[in-house]
C-alpha positions as CSV (number, residue, x, y, z in Angstrom):
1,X,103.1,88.7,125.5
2,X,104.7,87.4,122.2
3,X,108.7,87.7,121.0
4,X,107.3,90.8,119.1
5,X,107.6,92.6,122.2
6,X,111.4,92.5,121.8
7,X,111.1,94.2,118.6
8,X,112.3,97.8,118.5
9,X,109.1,99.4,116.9
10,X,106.6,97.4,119.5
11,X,109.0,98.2,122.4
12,X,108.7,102.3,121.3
13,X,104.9,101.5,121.2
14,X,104.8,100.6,124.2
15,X,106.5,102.5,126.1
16,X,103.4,105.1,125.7
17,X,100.4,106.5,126.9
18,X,97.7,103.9,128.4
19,X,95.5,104.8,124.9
20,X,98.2,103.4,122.6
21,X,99.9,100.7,124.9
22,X,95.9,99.0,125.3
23,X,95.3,98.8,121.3
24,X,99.1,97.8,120.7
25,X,98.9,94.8,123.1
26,X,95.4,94.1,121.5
27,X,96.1,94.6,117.8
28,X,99.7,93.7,117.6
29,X,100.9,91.4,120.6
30,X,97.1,89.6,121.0
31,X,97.7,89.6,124.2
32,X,95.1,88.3,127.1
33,X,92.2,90.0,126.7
34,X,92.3,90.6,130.7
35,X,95.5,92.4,130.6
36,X,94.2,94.5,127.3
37,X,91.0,95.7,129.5
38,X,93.7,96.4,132.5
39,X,95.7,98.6,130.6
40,X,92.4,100.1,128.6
41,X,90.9,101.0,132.5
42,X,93.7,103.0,132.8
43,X,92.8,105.6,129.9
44,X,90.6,107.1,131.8
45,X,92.6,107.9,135.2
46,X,96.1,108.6,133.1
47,X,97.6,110.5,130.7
48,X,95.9,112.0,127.1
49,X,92.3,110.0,128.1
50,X,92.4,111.7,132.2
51,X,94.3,115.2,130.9
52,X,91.1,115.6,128.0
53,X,87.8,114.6,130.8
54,X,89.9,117.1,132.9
55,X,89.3,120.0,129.9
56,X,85.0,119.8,130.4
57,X,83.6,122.3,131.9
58,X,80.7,121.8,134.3
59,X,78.5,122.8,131.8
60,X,79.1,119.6,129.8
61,X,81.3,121.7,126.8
62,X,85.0,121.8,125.9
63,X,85.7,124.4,124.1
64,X,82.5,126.6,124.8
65,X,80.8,124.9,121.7
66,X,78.9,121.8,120.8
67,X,81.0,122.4,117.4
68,X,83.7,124.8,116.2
69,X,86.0,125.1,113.3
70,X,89.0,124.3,115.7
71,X,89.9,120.9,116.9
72,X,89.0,121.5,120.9
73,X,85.1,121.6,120.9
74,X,83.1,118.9,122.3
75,X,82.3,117.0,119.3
76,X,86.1,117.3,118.8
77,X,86.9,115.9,122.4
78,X,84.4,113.3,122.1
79,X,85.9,112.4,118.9
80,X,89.4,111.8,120.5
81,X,88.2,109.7,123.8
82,X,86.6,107.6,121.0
83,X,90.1,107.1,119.5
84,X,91.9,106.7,122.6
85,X,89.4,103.8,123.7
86,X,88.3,105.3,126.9
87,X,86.2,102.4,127.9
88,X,81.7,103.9,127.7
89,X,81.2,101.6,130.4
90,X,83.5,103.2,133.0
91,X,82.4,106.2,135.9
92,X,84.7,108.8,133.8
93,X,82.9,108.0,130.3
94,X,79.0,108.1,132.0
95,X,79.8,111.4,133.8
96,X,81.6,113.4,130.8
97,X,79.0,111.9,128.4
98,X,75.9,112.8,130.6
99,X,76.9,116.2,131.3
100,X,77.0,116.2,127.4
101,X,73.5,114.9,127.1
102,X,71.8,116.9,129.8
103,X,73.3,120.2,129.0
104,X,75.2,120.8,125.4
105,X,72.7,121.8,123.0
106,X,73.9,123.4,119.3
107,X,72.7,126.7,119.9
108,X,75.3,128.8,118.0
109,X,77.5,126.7,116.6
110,X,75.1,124.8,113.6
111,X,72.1,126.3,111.6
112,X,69.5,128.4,113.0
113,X,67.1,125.0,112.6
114,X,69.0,122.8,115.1
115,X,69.8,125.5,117.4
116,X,67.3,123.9,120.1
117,X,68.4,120.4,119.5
118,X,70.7,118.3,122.3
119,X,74.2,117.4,120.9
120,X,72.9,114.0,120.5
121,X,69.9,115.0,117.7
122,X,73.1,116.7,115.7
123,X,72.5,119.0,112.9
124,X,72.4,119.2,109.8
125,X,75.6,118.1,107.5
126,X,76.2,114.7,107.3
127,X,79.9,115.1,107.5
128,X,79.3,116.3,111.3
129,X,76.0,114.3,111.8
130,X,78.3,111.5,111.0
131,X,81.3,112.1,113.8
132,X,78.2,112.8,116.3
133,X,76.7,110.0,115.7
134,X,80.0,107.8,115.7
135,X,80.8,109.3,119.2
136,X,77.0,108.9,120.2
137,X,76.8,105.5,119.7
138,X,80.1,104.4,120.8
139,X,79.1,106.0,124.3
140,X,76.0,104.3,124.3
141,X,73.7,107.3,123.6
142,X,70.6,107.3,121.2
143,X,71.4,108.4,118.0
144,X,68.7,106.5,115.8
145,X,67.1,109.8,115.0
146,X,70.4,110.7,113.2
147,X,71.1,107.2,111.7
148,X,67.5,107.4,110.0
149,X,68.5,110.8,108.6
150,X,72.5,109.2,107.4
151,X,70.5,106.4,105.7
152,X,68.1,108.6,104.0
153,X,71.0,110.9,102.8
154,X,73.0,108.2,100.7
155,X,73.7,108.8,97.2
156,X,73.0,106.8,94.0
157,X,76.9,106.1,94.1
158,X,76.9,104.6,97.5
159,X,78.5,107.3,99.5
160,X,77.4,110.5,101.0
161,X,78.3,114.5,100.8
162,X,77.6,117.4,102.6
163,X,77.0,119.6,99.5
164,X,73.9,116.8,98.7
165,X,71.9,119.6,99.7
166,X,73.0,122.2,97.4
167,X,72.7,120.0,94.3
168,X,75.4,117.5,94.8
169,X,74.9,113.8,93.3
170,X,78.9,112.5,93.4
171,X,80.4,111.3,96.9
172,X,83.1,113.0,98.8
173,X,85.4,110.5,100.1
174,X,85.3,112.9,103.5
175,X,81.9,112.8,104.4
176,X,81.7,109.1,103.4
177,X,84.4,107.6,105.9
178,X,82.6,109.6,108.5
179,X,79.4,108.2,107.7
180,X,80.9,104.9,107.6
181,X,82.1,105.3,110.8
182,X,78.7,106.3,112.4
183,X,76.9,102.9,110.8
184,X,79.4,100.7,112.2
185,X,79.6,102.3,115.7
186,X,75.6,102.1,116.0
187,X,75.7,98.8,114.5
188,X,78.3,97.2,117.0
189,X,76.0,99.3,119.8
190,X,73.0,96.7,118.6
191,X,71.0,99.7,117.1
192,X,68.1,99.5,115.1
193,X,67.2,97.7,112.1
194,X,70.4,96.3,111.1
195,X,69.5,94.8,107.9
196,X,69.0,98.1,106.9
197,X,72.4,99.8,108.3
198,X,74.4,96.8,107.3
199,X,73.0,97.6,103.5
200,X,73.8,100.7,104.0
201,X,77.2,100.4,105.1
202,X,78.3,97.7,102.6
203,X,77.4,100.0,99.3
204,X,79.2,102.6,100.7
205,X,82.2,100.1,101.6
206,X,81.8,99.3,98.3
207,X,82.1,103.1,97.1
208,X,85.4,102.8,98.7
209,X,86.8,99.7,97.4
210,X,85.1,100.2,93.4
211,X,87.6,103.3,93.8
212,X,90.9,101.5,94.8
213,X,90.1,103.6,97.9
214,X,91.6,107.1,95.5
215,X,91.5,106.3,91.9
216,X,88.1,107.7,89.2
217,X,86.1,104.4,88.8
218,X,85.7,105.4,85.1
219,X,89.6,106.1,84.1
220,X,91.9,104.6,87.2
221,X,92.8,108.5,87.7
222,X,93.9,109.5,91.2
223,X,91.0,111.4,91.9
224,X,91.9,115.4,92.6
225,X,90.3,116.4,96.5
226,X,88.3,119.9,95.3
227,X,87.5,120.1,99.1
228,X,91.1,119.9,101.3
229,X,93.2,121.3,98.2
230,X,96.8,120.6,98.8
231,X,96.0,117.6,100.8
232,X,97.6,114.4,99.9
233,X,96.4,111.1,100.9
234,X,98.8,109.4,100.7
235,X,100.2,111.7,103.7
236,X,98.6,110.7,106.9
237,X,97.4,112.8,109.9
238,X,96.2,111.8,113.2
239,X,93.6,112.9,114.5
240,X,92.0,112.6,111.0
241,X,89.1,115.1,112.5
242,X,87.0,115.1,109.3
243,X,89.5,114.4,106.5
244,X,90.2,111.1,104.8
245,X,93.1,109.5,104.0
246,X,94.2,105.9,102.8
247,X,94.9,105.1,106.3
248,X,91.9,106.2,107.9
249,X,89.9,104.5,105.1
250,X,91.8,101.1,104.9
251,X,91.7,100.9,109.2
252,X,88.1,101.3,109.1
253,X,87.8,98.4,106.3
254,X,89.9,96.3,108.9
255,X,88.3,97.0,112.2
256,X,84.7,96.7,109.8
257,X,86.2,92.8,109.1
258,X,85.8,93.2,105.5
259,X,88.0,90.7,103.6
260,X,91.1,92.6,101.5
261,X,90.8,91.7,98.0
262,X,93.3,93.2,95.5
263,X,91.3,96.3,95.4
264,X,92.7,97.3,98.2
265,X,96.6,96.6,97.4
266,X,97.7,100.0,95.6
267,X,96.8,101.4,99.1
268,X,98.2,98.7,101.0
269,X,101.7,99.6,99.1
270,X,101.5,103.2,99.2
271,X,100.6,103.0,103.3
272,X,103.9,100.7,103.1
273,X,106.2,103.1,100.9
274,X,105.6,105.5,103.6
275,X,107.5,103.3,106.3
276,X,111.0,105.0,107.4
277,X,114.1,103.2,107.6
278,X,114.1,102.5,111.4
279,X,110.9,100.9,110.6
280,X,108.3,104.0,112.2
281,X,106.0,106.0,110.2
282,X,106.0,109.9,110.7
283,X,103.2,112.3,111.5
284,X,102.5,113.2,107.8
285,X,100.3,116.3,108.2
286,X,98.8,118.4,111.2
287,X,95.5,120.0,110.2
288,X,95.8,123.8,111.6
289,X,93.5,124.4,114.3
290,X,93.3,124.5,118.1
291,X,94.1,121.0,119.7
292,X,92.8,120.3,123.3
293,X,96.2,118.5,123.7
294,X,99.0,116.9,122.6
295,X,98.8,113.4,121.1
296,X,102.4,113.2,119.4
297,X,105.9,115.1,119.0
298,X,104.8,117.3,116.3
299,X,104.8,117.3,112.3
300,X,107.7,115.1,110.3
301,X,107.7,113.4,114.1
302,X,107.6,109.9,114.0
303,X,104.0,109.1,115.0
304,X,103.2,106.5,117.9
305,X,99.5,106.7,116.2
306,X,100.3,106.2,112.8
307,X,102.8,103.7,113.1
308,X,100.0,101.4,115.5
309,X,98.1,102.2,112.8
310,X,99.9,101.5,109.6
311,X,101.0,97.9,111.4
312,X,97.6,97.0,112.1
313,X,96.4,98.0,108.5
314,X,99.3,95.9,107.0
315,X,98.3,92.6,108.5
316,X,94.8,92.9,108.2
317,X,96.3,93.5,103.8
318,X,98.4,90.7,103.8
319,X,96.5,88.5,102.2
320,X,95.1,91.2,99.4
321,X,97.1,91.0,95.8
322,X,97.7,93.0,93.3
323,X,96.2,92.4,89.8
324,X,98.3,90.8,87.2
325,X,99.9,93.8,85.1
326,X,99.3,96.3,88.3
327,X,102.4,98.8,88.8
328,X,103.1,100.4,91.9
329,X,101.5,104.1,91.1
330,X,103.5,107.3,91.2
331,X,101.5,108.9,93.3
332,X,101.9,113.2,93.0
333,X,100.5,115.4,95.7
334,X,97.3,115.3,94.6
335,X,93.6,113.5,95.7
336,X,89.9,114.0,95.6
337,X,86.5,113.4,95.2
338,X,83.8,111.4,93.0
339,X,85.0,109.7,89.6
């Protein structure tokens, strides 16, 4: 380990569950990568990681449901071991993710089209195609059928929107970072024709960054969210589930490796203003909804997640400048789509 062990914030992050302690020693101590895989093993036999695989039933499910509008379904638990880094390789992952393949199927939980489909095949909105196929390929499962449909669902702009459908031809900044998340996930997995995904991936990185990752390309405007009114973006949650937010958007640039430019320094500085005195960050927001279980101490809380988060996104920024003239932006509680 390094002297920032000794520091106050790292010691508080560590002395946590398995899922955060693995990811702090990686991402903020670089320590050995033996010891990081030590501590990751133990995800699956301890704490959050061992008290969700406990929650499946034996009919593959959590929650009842391939999909629900709470936070406890199967896509949703899925979602979370992702987070937590429960290692696809290990006994835990393969049984909880075959169950899931042999038996969960989307039969009243998505449109009467995918109703025969395996969870794996997905359904129909990218926005939920995208988390399914982030989880699918991060466990190792075949999601090219849904990759081909992603890729074939990109908009002019560069991003992607579940109301495409419906006559939609701007990006939501939601459906996008789940997306996103998907093409890099099957990319790392070695999936398919990467030239392709990579393409892909890049002009909707690219969709991001042109935006300041919240401001109207055209004016500079923070850009109003039609679709989570009342959110704020500048407020972060975790679990994300299927909402963006500067943090969620500027950690996936980092883990992606894209290089910070100045593009992304009004977001740098606002995920910085949020910082408390003692050095923490807080849990922002709690999306209502049924969680399978608890990840933090609750709303205004500071947040183990976000603060591993924010510290990781901060030195990955570093090196990105603002523009000459720039001014820190008063940012109101508003956020949004297209522009």
């Amino acid at each position: 380990m390094t002297p920032l062990a000794d520091d106050p914030v790292t010691s508080w992050l560590l002395d946590a569950d398995p899922s955060i302690r693995w990811q702090v020693m990686r991402d903020v101590l670089c320590a050995p990568s033996a010891a990081v895989a030590r501590e990751r093993a133990r995800v699956a036999s301890e704490g959050f990681g061992a008290r969700l695989l406990a929650l499946q039933a034996a009919d593959g499910r959590w929650g009842g449901a391939a999909w629900s509008r709470g936070w406890d379904s199967t896509m949703h638990a899925l979602m979370l071991l992702r987070e937590l880094g429960l290692d696809p390789a290990s006994e835990a992952a393969r049984t909880a993710v075959g169950l899931v393949r042999e038996h969960v199927t989307w039969r009243g939980c998505g449109p009467p089209e995918a109703e025969a489909n395996g969870f794996f095949a997905g359904e129909t909105e990218p926005c939920i195609n995208g988390q399914v196929a982030a989880v699918g390929a991060y466990f190792g499962e075949d999601v090219g059928g849904l990759i081909e449909r992603l890729l074939a669902e990109q908009l002019d702009d560069g991003g992607w929107n579940c109301e495409r459908e419906n006559g939609a031809t701007r990006s939501s900044f939601h459906t996008t970072i789940c997306v996103l998340e998907a093409l890099l996930e099957y990319e790392r997995a070695g999936g398919g024709a990467a030239s392709e995904v990579t393409g892909a991936r890049q002009r909707g990185e690219e969709y991001l960054l042109s935006r300041r990752l919240f401001r109207r390309r055209s004016t500079g405007e923070v850009i109003e969210d039609r679709k989570a009114a009342g959110a704020d973006w500048t407020r972060f949650a975790f679990p994300t589930w299927w909402h963006y937010d500067l943090l969620r958007g500027l950690d996936y640039l980092r883990s992606a490796g894209v290089e910070p430019d100045e593009r992304v320094s009004d977001a740098a500085g606002l995920v910085e203003a949020r910082r408390a005195t003692d050095g923490r960050w807080s849990l922002d927001v709690r999306y209502p909804g049924r969680m399978p279980i608890e990840l933090d101490e609750g709303e205004g809380r500071p947040s183990r997640w976000n603060t591993l988060r924010a510290l990781r996104v901060l030195a990955w920024a570093r090196g990105a400048r603002p523009s000459a003239g720039d001014e820190p932006p008063r940012y109101e509680a508003n956020e949004g789509e297209g522009g």
